[in-house]
C-alpha positions as CSV (number, residue, x, y, z in Angstrom):
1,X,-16.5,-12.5,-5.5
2,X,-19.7,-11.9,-3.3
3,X,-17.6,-12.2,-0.3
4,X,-17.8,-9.1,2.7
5,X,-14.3,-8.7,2.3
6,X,-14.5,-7.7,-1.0
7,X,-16.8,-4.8,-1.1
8,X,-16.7,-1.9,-3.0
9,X,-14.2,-4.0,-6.0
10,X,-14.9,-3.5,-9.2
11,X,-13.1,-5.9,-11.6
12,X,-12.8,-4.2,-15.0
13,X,-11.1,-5.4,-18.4
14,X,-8.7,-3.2,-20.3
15,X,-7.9,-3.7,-23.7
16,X,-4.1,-2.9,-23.3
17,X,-1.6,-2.6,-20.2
18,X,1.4,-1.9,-22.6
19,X,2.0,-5.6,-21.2
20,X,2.0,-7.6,-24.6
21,X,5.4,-9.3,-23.9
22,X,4.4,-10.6,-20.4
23,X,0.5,-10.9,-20.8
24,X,-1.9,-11.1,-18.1
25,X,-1.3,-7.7,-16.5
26,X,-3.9,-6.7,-13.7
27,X,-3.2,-3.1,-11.8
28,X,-4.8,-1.9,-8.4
29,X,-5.8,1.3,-7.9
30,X,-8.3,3.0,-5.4
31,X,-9.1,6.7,-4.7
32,X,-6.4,8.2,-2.0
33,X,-4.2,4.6,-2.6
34,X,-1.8,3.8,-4.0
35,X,-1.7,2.1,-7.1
36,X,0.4,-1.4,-8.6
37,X,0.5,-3.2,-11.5
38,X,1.5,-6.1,-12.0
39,X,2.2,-8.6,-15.0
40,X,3.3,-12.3,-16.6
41,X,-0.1,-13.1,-13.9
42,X,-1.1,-16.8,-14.2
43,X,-4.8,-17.2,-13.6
44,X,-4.7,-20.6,-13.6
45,X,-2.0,-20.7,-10.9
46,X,-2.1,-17.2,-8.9
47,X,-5.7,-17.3,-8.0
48,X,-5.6,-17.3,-4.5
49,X,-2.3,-15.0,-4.3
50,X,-4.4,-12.4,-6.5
51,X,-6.7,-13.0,-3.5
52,X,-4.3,-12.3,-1.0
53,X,-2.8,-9.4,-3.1
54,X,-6.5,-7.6,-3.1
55,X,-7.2,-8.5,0.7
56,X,-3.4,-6.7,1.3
57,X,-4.4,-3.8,-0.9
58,X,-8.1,-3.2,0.7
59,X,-7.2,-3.7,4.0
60,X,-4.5,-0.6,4.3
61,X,-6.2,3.2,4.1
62,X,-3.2,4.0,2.0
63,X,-3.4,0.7,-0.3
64,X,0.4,0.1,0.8
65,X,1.7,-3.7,0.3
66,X,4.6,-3.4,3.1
67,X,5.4,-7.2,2.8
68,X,4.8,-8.7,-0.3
69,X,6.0,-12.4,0.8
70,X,2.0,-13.2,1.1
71,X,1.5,-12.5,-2.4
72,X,3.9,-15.6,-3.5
73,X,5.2,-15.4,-7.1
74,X,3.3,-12.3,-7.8
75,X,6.0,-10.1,-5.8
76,X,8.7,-10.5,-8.7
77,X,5.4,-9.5,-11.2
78,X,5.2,-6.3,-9.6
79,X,5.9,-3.6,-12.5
80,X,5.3,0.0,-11.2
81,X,4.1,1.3,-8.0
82,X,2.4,4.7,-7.8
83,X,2.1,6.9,-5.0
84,X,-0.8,8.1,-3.9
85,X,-2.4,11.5,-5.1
């Protein structure tokens, strides 16, 4: 990613979201945010909404998405939200 705005995320792999019927899942979380997951993600096609979805999430202290209609397709991918601890 190398860009500024994206300091301080770590992209990790997990071997199983409990996703397997709508594969590729990717979740946000952040200490003191909240945190989303997401699935059915298309990284072929969502690239730059994931982009848009991480610059959303960094951007606010509490990691709240308040309008989603950035994001593009990924808004009806969204599968939980948690609050923040």
């Amino acid at each position: 990613m190398g860009q500024p705005e994206f300091q301080g995320v770590v992209v990790k792999e997990s071997p199983c979201m409990l996703t397997c019927d709508k594969p590729v899942a990717l979740c946000l979380r952040g200490p003191g945010k909240a945190a989303y997951q997401f699935s059915n993600v298309r990284p072929e096609s969502d690239l730059e909404n994931v982009l848009t979805l991480v610059r959303l999430y960094v951007s606010n202290k509490k990691g709240a998405i308040v309008d989603a209609r950035p994001i593009g397709r990924l808004r009806h991918c969204l599968n939980a939200r948690l609050p923040s601890t």
